[in-house]
C-alpha positions in Angstrom: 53.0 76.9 140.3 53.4 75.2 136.8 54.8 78.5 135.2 57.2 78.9 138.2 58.3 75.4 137.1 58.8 75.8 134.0 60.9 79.3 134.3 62.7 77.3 136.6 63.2 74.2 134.3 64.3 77.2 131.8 66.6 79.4 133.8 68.4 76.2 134.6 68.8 74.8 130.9 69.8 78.4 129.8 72.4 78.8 132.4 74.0 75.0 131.8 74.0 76.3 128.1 75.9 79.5 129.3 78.5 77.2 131.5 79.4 74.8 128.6 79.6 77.5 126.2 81.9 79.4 128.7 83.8 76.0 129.4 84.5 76.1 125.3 85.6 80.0 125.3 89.2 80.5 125.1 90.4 83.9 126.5 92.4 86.5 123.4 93.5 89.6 124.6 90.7 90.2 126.4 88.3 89.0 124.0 86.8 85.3 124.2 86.5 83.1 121.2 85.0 79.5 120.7 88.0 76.7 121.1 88.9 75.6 117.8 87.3 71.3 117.7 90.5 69.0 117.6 91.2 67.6 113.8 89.5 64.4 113.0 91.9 61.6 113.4 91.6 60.4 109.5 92.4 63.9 108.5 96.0 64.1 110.0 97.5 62.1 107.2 100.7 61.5 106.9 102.7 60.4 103.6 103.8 56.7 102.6 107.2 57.4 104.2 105.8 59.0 107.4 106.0 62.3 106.8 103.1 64.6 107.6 101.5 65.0 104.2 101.3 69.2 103.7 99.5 68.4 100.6 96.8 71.8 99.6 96.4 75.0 99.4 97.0 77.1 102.4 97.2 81.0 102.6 98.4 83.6 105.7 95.8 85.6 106.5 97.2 89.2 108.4 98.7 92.7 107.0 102.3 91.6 106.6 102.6 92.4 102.6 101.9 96.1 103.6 104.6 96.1 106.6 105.9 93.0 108.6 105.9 95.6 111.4 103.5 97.2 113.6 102.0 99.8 111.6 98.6 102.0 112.0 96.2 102.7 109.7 97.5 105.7 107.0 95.8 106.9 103.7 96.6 105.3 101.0 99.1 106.6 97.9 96.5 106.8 95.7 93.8 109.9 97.3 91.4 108.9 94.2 90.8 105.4 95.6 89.8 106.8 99.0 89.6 104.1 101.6 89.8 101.0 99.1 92.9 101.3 98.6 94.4 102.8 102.3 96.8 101.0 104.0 95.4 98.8 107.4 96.9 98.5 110.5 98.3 95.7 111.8 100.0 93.7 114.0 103.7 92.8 112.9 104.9 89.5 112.4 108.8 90.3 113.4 109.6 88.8 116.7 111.1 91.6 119.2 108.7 94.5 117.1 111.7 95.8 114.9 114.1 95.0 112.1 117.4 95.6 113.1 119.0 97.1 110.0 122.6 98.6 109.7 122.3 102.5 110.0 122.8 103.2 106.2 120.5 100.3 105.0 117.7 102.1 107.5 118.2 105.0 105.9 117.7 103.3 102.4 114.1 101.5 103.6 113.0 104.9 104.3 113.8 106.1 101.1 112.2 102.8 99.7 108.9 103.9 101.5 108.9 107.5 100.3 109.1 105.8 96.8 107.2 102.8 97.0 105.1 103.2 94.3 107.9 103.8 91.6 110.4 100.8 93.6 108.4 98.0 94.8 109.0 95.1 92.7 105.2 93.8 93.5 103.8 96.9 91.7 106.0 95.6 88.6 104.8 91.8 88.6 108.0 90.5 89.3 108.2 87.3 91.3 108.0 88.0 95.3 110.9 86.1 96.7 111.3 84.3 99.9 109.7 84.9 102.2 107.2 87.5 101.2 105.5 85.1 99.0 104.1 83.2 101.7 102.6 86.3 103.3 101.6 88.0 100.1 97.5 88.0 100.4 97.2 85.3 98.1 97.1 81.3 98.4 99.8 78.9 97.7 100.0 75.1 97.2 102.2 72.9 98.4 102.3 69.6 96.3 104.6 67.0 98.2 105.8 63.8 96.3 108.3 61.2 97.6 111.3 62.7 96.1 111.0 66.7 96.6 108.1 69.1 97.1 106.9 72.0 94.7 105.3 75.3 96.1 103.5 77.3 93.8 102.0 80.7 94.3 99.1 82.6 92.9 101.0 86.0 92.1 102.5 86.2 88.9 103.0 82.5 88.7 105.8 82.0 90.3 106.8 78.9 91.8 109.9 76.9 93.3 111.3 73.5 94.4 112.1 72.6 97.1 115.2 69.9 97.0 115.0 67.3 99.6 118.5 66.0 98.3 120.8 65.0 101.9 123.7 66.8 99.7 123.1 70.4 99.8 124.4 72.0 96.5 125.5 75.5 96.1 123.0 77.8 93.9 124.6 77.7 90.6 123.1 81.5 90.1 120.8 84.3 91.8 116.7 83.3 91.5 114.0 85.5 92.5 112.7 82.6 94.5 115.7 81.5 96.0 117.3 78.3 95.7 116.2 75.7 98.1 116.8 72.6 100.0 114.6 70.8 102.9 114.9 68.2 105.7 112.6 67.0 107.9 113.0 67.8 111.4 110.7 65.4 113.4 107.1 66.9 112.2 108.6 69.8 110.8 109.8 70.9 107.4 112.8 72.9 107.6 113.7 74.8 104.2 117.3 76.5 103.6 117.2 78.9 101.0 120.0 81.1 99.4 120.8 82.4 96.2 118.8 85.5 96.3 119.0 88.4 94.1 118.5 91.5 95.6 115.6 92.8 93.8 113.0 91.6 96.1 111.0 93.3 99.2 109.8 91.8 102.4 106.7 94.5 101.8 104.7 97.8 100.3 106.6 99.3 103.5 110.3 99.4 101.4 111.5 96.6 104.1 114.1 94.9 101.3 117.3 92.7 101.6 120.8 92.5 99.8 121.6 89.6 97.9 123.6 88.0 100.9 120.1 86.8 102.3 119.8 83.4 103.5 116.1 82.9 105.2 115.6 79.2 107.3 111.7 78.3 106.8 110.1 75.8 109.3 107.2 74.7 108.5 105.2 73.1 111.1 101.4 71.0 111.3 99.4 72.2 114.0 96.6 70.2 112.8 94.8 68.9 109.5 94.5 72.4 108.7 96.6 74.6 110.2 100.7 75.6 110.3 102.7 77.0 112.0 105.3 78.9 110.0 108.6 80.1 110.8 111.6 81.9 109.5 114.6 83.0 110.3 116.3 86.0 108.3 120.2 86.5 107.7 121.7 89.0 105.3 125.1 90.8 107.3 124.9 93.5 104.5 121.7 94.8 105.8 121.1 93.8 109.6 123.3 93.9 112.4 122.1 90.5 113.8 119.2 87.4 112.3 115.9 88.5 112.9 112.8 86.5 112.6 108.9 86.0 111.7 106.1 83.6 112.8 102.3 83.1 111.7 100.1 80.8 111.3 98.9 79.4 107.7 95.3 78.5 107.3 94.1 75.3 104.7 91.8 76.4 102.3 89.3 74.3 102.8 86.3 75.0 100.0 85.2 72.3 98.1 86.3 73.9 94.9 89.7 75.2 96.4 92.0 75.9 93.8 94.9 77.8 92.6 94.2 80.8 89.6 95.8 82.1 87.4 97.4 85.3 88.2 99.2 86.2 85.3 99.6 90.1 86.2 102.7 91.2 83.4 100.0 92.6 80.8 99.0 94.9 84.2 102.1 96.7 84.3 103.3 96.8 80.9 102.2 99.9 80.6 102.8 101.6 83.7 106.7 100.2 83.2 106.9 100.3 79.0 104.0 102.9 78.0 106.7 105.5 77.4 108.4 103.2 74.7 105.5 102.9 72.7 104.7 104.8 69.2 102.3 108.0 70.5 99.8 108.7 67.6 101.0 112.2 65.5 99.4 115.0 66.3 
């Protein structure tokens, strides 16, 4: 009787284990996950003048900087690499599944694809531009002062700010990064960027822009370490209408987070100037 008891007693404490454990399961495409805890009170800081404080490093964490649309897994352009270096699959990040590019710029991205490896400007180190700099692989920071807020990025150093001036000025010339000025709307961070050149991909898929691109970030706290991030994409040279993307941004939240130095130029100096340089004589 005592060791019915006690697999009683047990049964009974393993199935109320199973119900709250079910009770904190959140249903994903089937698939059930543990909730995500709410974010401590004291760590939803805000800045002296209100603002939520974005303050850190954060980084996206999908497929985008291969193709921001759905894609499956393909080998790779490189067969020596093998399945290192193979392209993932993914889920796209472009609301409605598909860019909607003018006939002749489609045609154009396709060629961009078939010649990715001698066109992207990633391959070359250059700067990513807006807003594949956000999606990139790699982490950002955001510092954010009184005035105006500075995001830098881990790949090839490249950086921008961001002007929280009320009076908008024109770009005074075409940046890889863009020129851009915020607002806050409510909780949200609302970024207008222009002043593009056009020598800048979306991805390693030959996605790419002209330089009549105008992109509206919003950036948006979903918690002390999460955002939500937003953006709107204009450019009537290339698409027929705007077309946007959404993901979230995670914090970086290691004791030792930090941004590196990624400094990549000396990595494609040869691959870009090799054939300038004096070739011992035979």
């Amino acid at each position: 009787m005592r060791y019915r008891f006690t697999a009683v007693v047990g049964a009974a404490i393993v199935a109320a284990a199973a119900a709250a454990a079910i009770v904190t399961m959140v249903s994903v495409a089937g698939q059930t996950r543990p909730a995500p805890p709410a974010a401590p009170a004291a760590r939803r800081s805000r800045m002296p003048d209100g603002k939520p404080n974005l303050n850190g490093i954060w980084q996206a964490v999908n497929s985008a900087n291969w193709d921001v649309e759905d894609h499956e897994a393909r080998q790779g352009p490189v067969t020596a690499l093998g399945a290192s270096f193979s392209v993932p699959p993914g889920i796209g990040i472009v609301e409605g599944g598909t860019i909607p590019y003018r006939p002749e710029a489609l045609a154009k991205k396709k060629e961009n694809q078939a010649n990715w490896l001698a066109r992207d400007p990633e391959i070359k180190c250059y700067m990513p531009g807006i807003p594949r700099a956000t999606y990139q692989g790699y982490p950002f920071q955001i510092v954010q002062t009184g005035k105006d807020i500075l995001m830098s990025y881990q790949f090839a150093n490249a950086s921008r700010i961001v002007y929280m001036s009320p009076a908008k000025e024109p770009s005074p010339s075409q940046f890889w990064m863009g020129w851009s000025f915020g607002r806050w709307d409510g909780d949200t961070l609302v970024v207008d960027v222009t002043g593009f050149t056009d020598q800048t991909w979306f991805d390693r898929a030959g996605n790419f822009h002209s330089d009549e691109l105008h992109v509206v970030e919003r950036y948006t706290p979903l918690d002390a370490d999460h955002l939500t991030y937003e953006a709107t994409i204009e450019d009537p040279k290339t698409f027929t209408r705007p077309w946007k993307i959404s993901m979230p941004l995670y914090r970086r939240v290691e004791k030792n987070a930090q941004l590196l130095e990624y400094i990549c130029v000396e990595y494609a100096e040869e691959l870009m100037y090799g054939h300038l340089s004096k070739r011992p004589t035979p």
